[in-house]
LOTITOR-456880 format. One record per residue (C-alpha): residue number from 0; x negated, y negated, z. Coordinates in steps of 0.25 Angstrom, whole numbers, plus 5000, padded with zeros to 4 digits. Example, Ala and Ser with C-alpha at 12.3 -4.5 7.8 and 13.67 -1.06 7.14 Angstrom:
BEGIN
   num      x      y      z
     0   4951   5018   5031
     1   4945   5004   5029
! end
This chain:
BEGIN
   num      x      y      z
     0   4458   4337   4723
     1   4463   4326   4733
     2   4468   4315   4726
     3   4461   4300   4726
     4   4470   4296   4738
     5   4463   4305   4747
     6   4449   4305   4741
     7   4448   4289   4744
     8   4450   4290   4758
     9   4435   4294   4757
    10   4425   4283   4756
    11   4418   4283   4742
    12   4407   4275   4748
    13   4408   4273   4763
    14   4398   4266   4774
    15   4387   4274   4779
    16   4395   4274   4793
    17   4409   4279   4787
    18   4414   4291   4792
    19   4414   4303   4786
    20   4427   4305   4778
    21   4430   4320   4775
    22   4434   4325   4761
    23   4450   4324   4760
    24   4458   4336   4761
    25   4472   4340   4761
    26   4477   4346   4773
    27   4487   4357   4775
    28   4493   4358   4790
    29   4500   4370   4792
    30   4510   4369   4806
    31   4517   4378   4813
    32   4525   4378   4826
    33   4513   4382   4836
    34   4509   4393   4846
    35   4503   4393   4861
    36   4487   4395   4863
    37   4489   4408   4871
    38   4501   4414   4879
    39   4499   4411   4893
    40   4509   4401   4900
    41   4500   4389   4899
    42   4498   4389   4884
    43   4514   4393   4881
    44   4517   4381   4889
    45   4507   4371   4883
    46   4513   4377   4868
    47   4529   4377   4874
    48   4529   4363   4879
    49   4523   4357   4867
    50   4533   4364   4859
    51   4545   4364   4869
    52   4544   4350   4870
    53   4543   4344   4856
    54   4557   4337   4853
    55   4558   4344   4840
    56   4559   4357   4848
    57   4567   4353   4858
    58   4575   4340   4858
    59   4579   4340   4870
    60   4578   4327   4880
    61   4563   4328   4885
    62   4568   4322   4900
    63   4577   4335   4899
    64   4568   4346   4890
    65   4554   4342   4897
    66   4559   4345   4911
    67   4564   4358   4908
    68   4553   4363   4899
    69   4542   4359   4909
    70   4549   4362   4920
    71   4555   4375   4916
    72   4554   4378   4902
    73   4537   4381   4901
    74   4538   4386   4915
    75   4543   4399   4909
    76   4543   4399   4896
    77   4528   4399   4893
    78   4527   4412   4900
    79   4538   4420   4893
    80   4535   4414   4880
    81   4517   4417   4883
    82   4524   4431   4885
    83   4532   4430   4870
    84   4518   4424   4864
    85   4509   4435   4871
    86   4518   4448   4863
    87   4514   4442   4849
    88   4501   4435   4852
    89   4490   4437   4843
    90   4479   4443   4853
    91   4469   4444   4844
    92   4467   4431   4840
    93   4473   4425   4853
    94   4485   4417   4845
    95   4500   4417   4842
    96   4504   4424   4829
    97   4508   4412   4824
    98   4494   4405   4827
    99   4487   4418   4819
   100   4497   4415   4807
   101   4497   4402   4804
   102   4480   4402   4804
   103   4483   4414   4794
   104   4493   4408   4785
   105   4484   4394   4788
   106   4474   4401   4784
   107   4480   4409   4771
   108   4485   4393   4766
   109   4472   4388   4767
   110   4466   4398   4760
   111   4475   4397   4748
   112   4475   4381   4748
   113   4459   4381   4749
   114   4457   4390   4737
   115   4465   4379   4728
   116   4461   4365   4737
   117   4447   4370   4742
   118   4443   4362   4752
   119   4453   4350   4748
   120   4463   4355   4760
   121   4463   4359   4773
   122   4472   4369   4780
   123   4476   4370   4793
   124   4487   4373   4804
   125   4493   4367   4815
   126   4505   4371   4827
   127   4513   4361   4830
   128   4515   4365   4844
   129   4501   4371   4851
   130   4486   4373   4843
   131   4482   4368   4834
   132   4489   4355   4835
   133   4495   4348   4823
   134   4486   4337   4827
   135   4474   4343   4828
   136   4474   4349   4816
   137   4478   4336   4808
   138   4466   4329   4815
   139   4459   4341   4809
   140   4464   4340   4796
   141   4462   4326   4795
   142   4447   4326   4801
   143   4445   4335   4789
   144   4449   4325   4779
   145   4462   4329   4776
   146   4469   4316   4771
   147   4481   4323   4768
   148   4491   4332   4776
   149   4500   4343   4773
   150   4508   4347   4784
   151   4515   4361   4783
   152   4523   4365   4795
   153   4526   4380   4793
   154   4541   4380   4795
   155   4549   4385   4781
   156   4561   4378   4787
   157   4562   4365   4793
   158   4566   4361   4807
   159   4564   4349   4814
   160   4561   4357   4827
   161   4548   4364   4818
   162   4545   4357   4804
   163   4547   4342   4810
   164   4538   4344   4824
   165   4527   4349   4815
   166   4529   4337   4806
   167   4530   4330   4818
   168   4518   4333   4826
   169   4512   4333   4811
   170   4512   4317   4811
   171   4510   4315   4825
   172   4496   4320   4823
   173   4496   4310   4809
   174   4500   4299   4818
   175   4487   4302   4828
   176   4479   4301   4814
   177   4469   4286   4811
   178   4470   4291   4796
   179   4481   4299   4793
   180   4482   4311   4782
   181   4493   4309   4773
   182   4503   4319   4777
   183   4513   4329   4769
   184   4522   4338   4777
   185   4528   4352   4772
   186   4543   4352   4769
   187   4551   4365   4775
   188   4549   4379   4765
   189   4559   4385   4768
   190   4564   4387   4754
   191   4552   4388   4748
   192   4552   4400   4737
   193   4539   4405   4741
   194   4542   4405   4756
   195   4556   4410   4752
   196   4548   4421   4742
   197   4538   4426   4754
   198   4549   4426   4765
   199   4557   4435   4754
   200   4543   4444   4752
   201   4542   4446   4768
   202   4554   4451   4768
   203   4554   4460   4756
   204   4541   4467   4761
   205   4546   4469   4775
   206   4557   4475   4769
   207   4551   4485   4762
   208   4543   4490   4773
   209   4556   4493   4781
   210   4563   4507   4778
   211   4578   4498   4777
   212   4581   4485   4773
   213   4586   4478   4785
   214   4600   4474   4787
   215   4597   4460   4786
   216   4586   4450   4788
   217   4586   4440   4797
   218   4580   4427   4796
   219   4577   4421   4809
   220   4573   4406   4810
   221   4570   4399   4822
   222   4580   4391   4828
   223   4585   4378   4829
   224   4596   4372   4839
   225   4608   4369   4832
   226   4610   4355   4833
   227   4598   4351   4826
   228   4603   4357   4812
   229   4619   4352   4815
   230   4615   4339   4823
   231   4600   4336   4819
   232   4602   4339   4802
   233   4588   4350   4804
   234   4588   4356   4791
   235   4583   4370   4798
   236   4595   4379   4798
   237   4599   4377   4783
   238   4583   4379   4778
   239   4582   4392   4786
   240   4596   4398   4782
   241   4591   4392   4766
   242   4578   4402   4768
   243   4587   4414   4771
   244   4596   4410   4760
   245   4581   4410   4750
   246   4576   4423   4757
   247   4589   4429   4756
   248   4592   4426   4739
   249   4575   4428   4737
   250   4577   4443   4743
   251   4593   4445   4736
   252   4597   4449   4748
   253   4614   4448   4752
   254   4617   4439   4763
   255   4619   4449   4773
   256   4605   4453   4771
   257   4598   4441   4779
   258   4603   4431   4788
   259   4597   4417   4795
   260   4596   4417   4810
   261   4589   4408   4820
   262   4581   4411   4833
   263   4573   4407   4845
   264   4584   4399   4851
   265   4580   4389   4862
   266   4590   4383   4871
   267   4602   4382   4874
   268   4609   4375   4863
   269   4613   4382   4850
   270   4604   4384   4839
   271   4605   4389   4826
   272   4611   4401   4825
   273   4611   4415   4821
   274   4601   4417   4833
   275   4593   4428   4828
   276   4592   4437   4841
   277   4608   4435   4840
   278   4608   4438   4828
   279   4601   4451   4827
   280   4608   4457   4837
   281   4621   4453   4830
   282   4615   4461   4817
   283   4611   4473   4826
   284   4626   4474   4832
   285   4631   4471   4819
   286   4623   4484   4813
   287   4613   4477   4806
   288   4602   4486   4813
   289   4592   4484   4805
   290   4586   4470   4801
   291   4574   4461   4799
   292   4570   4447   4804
   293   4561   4437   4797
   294   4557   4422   4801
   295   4558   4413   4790
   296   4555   4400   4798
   297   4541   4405   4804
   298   4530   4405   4795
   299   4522   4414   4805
   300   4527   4424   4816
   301   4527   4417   4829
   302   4533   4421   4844
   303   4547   4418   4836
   304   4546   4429   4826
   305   4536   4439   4832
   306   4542   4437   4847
   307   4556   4432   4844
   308   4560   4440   4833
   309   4551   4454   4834
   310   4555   4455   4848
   311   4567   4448   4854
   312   4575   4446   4842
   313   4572   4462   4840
   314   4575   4466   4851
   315   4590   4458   4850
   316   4592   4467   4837
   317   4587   4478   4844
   318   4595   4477   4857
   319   4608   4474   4847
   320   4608   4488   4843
   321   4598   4484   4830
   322   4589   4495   4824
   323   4577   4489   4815
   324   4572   4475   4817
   325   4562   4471   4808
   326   4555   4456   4809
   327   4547   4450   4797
   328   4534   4442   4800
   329   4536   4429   4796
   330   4527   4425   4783
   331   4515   4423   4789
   332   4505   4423   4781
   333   4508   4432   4771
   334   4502   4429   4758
   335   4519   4425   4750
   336   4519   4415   4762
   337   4507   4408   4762
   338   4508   4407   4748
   339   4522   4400   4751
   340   4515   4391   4761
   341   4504   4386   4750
   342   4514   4382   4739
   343   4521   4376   4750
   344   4509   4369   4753
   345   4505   4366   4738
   346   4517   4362   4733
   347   4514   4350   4745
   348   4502   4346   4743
   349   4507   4342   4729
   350   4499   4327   4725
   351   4487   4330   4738
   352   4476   4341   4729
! end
């Protein structure tokens, strides 16, 4: 039940013309990073320059970064990266891959919470870059009654660059509010046991289909520039290499079994390195010819791991004189994972049902 706090914000005895206040909920908002509407230039550039130009993403000097990305940036780029988006589209359903998981694992969590809260929450998704907005979905939640917040952003590790610009846009859309839900946000996972024990177990069954054992596993994380981890104190790099160090002990593997690397560089400044298309190209030459590539920082497959990683960090193994390349999906919504997301979940709700 909700406690007393909640429950009196509905008049026991109200005027005749008092509007109608709806039963108090719980919400749970789930965020993750965002996707384009559809793959042709005009989408890709409405969804690049929202996400190009948030300050988290990139820091740069708007007088200088605004010029350049209008100017010359989103003149090209929407069409190579409508091209990149177009080979993993979800036809079918006319959506990203990442937009068709999320509304599945959305859907898995909601399914679990309802058969213990019933009715008393209310479960939902939002991108913080494209559809549907963060603060549409608030506005939702709280035209449904929910008095109260929790706000999950899908990122195991935190980085100000993904964590803090979902948190971000999070409390613009609580500062647009008359009446405001009390909020909760999620603290990073990355060292959860039962996120740790389902990367382990998508490991272990991936394995077993393959007639080898890879040569080593490599846990590519998405990048960050340099300077925010030596200059800026972002806790990313160490929460990433920690999730290898738990995957690594959880499976009792050696450390030459599995290493940390980092990809989608952006730039020309340094970021945190391995670079994974580097890397794997130094593993082919080095005779490690046969090896497999998870992605411990996406909570769903994405234009990163199903684009970037199947194809053109493949195809660096492969040109490197690499034989067997094997990438495994990201968590999804496999049932060890969502299972990881609730406890998650109902370990912060502690005090609100």
């Amino acid at each position: 039940m909700l406690d007393a706090q909640a429950t009196a914000k509905c008049p026991a005895h109200a005027p005749a013309d008092h509007p109608k206040v709806q039963k108090p909920k719980v919400g749970i908002l789930l965020a993750n990073l965002g996707t384009p509407d559809g793959t042709d230039y005009w989408s890709m550039r409405r969804y690049l320059n929202e996400f190009l130009s948030d300050r988290r993403v990139i820091d740069y000097s708007p007088f200088l970064w605004q010029p350049l990305l209008q100017l010359v940036i989103l003149s090209t780029r929407p069409s190579k990266s409508g091209a990149a988006y177009a080979s993993i589209w979800n036809n079918e359903a006319n959506e990203s891959p990442l937009m068709t998981i999320t509304k599945d694992q959305t859907a898995a969590i909601k399914a679990d919470l309802e058969a213990e809260y019933g009715d008393n929450i209310m479960v939902d998704f939002c991108m913080r870059y494209g559809n549907p907005s963060t603060q549409s979905v608030v506005r939702k939640m709280v035209e449904a009654g929910c008095h109260k917040i929790l706000f999950f952003p899908l990122y195991p590790q935190y980085a100000g660059a993904t964590s803090a610009t979902a948190n971000d846009q999070f409390f613009r859309a609580l500062m647009k509010e008359k009446w405001q839900p009390t909020a909760r946000v999620v603290d990073p996972y990355f060292e959860h046991p039962e996120y740790i024990e389902a990367l382990a177990q998508s490991i272990e069954t991936a394995y077993a289909k393959l007639d080898k054992k890879p040569d080593v596993l490599v846990c590519s994380y998405h990048g960050l520039p340099k300077r925010y981890l030596v200059k800026e104190g972002d806790p990313y790099h160490c929460q990433c290499t920690k999730t290898t160090r738990l995957l690594k002990e959880r499976l009792g593997w050696a450390d030459t079994e599995i290493t940390t690397t980092f990809q989608s560089r952006f730039g020309p400044e340094e970021w945190l390195q391995p670079y994974t298309v580097e890397e794997v190209a130094r593993l082919a030459e080095a005779g490690k010819k046969n090896i497999a590539v998870c992605a411990p920082a996406f909570s769903a497959d994405c234009i990163e791991t199903l684009e970037e990683i199947n194809e053109e960090i493949r195809e660096s193994f492969e040109h490197a004189g690499g034989e067997e390349f094997t990438y495994i999906p990201c968590l999804n919504d496999d049932p060890a994972h969502i299972k990881a997301l609730t406890t998650v979940i109902r370990e912060n709700l502690g005090g609100w049902l």
